[in-house]
C-alpha positions as CSV (number, residue, x, y, z in Angstrom):
1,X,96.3,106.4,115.5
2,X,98.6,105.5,118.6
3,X,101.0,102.7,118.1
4,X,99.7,99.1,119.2
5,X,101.9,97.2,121.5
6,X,103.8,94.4,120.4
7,X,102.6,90.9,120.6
8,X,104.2,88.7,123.7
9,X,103.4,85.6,121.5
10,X,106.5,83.7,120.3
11,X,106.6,86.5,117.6
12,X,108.2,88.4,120.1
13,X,111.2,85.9,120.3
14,X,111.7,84.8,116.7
15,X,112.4,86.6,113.7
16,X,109.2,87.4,112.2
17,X,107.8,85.7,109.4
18,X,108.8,87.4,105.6
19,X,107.1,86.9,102.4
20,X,106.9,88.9,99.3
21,X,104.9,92.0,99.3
22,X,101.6,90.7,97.9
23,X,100.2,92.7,94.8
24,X,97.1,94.0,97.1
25,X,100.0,96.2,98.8
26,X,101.4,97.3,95.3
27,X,100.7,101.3,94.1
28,X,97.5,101.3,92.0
29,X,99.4,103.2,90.1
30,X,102.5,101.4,89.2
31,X,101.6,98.0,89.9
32,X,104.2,97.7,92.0
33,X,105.5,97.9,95.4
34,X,106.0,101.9,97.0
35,X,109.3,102.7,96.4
36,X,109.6,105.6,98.3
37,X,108.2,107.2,101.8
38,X,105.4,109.6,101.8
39,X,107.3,112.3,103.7
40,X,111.2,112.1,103.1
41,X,111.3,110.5,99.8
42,X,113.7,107.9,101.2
43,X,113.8,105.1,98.9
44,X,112.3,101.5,100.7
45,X,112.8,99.2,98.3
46,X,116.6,98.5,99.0
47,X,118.8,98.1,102.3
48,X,117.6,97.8,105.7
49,X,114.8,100.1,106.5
50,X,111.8,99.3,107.9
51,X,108.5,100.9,106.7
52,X,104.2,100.5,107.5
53,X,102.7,100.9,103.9
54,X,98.8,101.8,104.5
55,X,96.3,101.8,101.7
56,X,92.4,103.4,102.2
57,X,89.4,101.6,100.8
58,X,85.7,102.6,100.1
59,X,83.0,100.0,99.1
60,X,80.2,100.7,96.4
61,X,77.9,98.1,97.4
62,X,75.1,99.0,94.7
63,X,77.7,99.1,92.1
64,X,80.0,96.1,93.4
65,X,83.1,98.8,93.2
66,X,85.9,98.9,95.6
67,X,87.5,102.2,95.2
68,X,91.5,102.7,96.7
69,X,91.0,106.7,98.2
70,X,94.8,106.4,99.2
71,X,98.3,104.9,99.5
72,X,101.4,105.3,100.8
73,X,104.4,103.9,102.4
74,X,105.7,105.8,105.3
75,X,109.3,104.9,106.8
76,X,110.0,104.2,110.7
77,X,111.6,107.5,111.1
78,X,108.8,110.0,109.2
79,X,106.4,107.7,111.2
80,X,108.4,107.8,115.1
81,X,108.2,112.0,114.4
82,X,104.4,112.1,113.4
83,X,103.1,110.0,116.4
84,X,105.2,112.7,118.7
85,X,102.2,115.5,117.2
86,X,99.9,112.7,119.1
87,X,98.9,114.8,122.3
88,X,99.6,112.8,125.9
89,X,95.6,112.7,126.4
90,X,94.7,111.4,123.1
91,X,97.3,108.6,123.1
92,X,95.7,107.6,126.5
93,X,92.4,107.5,125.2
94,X,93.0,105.5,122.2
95,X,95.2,103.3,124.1
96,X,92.8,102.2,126.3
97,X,89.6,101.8,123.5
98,X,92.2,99.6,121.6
99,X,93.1,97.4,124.8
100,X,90.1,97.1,125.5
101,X,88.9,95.7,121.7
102,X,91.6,94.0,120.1
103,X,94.2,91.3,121.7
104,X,96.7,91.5,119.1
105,X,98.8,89.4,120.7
106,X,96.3,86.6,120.7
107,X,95.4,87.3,117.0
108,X,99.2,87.1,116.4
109,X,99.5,83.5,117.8
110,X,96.4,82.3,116.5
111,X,97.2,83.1,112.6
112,X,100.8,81.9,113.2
113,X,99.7,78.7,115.0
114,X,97.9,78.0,111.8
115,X,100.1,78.0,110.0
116,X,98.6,81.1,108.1
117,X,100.8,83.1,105.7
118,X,98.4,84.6,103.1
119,X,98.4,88.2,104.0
120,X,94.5,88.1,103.2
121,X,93.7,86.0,106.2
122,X,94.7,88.1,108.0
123,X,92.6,91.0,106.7
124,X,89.1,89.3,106.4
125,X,87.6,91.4,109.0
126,X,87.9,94.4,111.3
127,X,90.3,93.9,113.7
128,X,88.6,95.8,116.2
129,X,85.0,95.0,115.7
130,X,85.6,91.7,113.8
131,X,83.2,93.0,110.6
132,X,84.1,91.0,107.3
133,X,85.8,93.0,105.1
134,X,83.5,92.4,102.6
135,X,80.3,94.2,104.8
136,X,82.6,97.4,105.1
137,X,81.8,100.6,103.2
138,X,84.8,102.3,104.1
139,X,88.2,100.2,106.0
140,X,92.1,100.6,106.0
141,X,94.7,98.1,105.6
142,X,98.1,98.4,107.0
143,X,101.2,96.3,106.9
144,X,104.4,96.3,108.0
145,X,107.6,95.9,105.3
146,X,111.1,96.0,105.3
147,X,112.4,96.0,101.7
148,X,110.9,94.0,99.1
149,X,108.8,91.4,101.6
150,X,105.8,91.8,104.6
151,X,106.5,90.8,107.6
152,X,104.3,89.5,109.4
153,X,104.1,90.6,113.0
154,X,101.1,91.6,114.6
155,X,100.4,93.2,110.9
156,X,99.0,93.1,108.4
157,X,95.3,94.3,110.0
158,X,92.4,95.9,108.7
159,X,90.6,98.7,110.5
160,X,86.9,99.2,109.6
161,X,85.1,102.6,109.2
162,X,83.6,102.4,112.5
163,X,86.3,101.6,114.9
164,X,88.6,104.6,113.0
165,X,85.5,106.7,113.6
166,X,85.5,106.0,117.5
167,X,89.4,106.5,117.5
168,X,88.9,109.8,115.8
169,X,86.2,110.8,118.3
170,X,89.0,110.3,121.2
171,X,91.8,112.4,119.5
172,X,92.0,116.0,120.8
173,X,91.2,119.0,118.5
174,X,94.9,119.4,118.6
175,X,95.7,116.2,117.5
176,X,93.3,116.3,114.9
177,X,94.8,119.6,113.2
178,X,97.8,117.9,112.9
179,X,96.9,115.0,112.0
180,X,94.6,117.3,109.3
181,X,98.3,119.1,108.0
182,X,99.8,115.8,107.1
183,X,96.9,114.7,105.1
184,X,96.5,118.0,103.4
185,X,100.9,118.1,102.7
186,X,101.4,114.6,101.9
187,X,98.3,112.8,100.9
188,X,96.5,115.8,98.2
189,X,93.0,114.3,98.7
190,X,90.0,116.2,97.0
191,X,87.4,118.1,99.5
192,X,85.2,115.8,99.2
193,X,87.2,113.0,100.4
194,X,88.8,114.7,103.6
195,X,86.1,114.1,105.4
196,X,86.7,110.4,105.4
197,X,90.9,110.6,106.9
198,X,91.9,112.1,110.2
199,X,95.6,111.3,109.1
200,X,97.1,107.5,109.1
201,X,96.7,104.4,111.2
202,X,99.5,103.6,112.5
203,X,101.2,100.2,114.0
């Protein structure tokens, strides 16, 4: 989805906050943090760059399972080109359904203010809708990284099922079979999980 802007609380004027990567963001399948980005294989985990690492969640309430559907880290660069496939009317839309939902800036100042560095705090509920996490079938977390630690900036957030769903419903059909291409090159979901990822959320 279309970039967020950036907080004007204080974040804006210090250095963010940095802690280590917390084992929620680690690869299921390694245990530990993505080393490398989705689409150019640039390597994350040493030197300067700065990267959004976005992992997809489905809840099986009858069964008390929480299934991880995807992950992947994504550098700056790889993520700068695939917002451009965004098309002008679709950014505008989403834009304006986020403005009018979410005050990240506010969020921001409020988590900071208490003094709040436990990345889960800052993931309890929807961002948009304000849903605890824990009342979600389906959500998405993303965080922002540089290296081996999170920063925390006006991520990390979680994004519920339904506010994704009402993004997606703004995105033009172009958009969408764009976004569709990078799913199907990158992320190698089975059929019947497609349905459930337009492409990634992005900060």
């Amino acid at each position: 989805m279309p970039s967020y802007a950036p907080p004007t609380h204080r974040a804006s004027t210090v250095l963010p906050e940095r802690i280590p990567i917390p084992e929620s963001l680690h690869s299921i399948e390694t245990g530990d943090p993505i080393a490398t980005c989705l689409a150019c294989d640039a390597p994350l985990l040493d030197g300067p760059t700065e990267y959004l690492v976005e992992k997809g969640y489905r809840q099986y309430e009858a069964y008390d399972v929480q299934e991880t559907v995807f992950e992947y880290a994504i550098c700056m660069d790889c993520h700068a080109e695939m917002r451009q496939s965004f098309s002008e009317p679709s950014k505008r839309r989403c834009q304006a359904y986020l403005s009018e939902h979410v005050d990240l800036a506010a969020r921001t100042g409020r988590l900071l203010d208490a003094d709040s560095r436990d990345p889960a705090d800052w993931t309890r509920q929807c961002v948009v809708h304000g849903t605890p996490r824990d009342e979600l079938e389906e959500y998405q977390v993303i965080a922002h990284c540089q290296g081996d630690e999170l920063l925390l900036t006006h991520l990390p957030l979680l994004m519920g099922g339904p506010a994704i769903d009402a993004l997606v419903q703004r995105l033009s059909s172009e958009t969408l079979d764009d976004l569709g291409g990078f799913r199907d090159e990158h992320l190698g979901l089975p059929p019947e999980l497609k349905r459930d990822l337009q492409g990634p959320i992005v900060a």
